[in-house]
N, C-alpha and C positions, 0 to 999 in steps of 0.2 A: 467378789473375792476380797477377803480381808487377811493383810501383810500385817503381823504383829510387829517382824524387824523385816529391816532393809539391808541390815548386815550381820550376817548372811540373811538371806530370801529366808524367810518361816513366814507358812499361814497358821492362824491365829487356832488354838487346840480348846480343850475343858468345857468352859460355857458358852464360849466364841460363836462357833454353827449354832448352836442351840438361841442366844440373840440374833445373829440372820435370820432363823427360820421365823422366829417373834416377829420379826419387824417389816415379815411378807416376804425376806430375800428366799435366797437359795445358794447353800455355803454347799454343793456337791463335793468338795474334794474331802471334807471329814464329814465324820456322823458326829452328833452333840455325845460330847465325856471324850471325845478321841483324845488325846494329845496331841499339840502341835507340832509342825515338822519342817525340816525344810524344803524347801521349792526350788529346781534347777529353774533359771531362764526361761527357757525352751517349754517347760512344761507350763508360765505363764501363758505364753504365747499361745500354744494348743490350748488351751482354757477359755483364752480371748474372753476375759471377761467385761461384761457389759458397766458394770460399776468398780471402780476400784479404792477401797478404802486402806489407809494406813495408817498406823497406830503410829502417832509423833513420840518420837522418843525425850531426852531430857528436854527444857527447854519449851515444853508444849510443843504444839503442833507448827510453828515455826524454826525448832529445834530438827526438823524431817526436809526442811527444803533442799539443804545439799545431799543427801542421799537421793530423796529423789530426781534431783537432777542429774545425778549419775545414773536413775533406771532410764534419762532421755537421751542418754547414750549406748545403751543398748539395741544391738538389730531387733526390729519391730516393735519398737515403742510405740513409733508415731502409727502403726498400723492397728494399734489397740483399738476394738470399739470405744472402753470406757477411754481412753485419749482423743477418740474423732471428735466424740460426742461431750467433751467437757466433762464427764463425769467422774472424775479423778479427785479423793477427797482427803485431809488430814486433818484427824480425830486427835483431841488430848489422847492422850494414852489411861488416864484414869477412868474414861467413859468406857472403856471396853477391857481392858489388863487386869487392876483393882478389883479384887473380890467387893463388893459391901455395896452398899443403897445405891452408888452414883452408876452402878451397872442399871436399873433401872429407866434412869438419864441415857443411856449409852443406847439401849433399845428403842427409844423416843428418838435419838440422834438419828440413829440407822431407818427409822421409818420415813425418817423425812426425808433423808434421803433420797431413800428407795421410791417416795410416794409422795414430793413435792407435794402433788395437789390434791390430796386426801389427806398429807397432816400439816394441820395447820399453825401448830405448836413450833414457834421458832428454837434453834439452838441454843443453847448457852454465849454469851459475850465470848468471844475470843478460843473457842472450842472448836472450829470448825475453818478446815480452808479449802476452798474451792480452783480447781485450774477456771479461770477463766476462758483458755482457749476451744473453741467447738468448730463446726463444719468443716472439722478437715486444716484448721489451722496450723500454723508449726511454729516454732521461732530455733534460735541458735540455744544448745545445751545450757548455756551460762546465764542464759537470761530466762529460764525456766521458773526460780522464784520468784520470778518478777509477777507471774500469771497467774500466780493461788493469793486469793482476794478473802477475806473473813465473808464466813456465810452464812445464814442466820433460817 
């Protein structure tokens, strides 16, 4: 699942599915050209997606930490797959938002993602943040930035 904003919840519309489906994912909730929409809570939760990406707003992708730490105050955060499993990720926002070339880069991003060990092609410097926490770990809401580490 890719959240273009965190406020309010929108998963990402236009070229967005259409780069998940490139990059091996599976963006189910739109078909590629859809428009973006917004997202209740609830309907994350029933989704339970296995990967979660979010487009960082200003600031780059450290500009998305306190938002997302307010979705780790939400019931059934911590029951997310992509949160058991450390797969919780923040993207520049130009890798995927920005029409023009660096969309390219943003489908490279998203495969690696999705396919650690099939692409071997690192991220961009400072494009990319990773939760750190996996097997089911947890910590207190506030200390949630503390756990997306730069990921290459």
């Amino acid at each position: 699942m890719v959240l273009e904003s965190l406020q309010p919840l929108k998963i990402g519309g236009l070229w967005l599915p259409e780069m998940v489906d490139l990059s091996g994912g599976d963006q189910e909730l739109l078909e590629p050209g859809a428009t973006g929409r917004s997202i209740a809570w609830d309907e994350v939760r029933t989704f339970a997606p296995e990967v979660l990406v979010v487009a960082g707003g200003a600031g780059g992708p450290a500009g998305a930490l306190g938002p997302v730490s307010e979705l780790a105050a939400l019931p059934g955060w911590w029951g997310l797959p992509a949160v058991k499993t450390g797969r919780v990720y923040i993207l520049d926002a130009p890798l995927l938002l920005r029409a023009g070339p660096r969309i390219v880069d943003g489908v490279e991003v998203l495969a690696r993602i999705l396919h650690p060990d099939l692409v071997l092609r690192r991220c961009p410097e400072k494009a990319v943040l990773k939760l750190a926490l996996h097997g089911g770990q947890r910590c207190r809401q506030r200390l949630v930035p503390n756990y997306f580490l730069p990921y290459r």
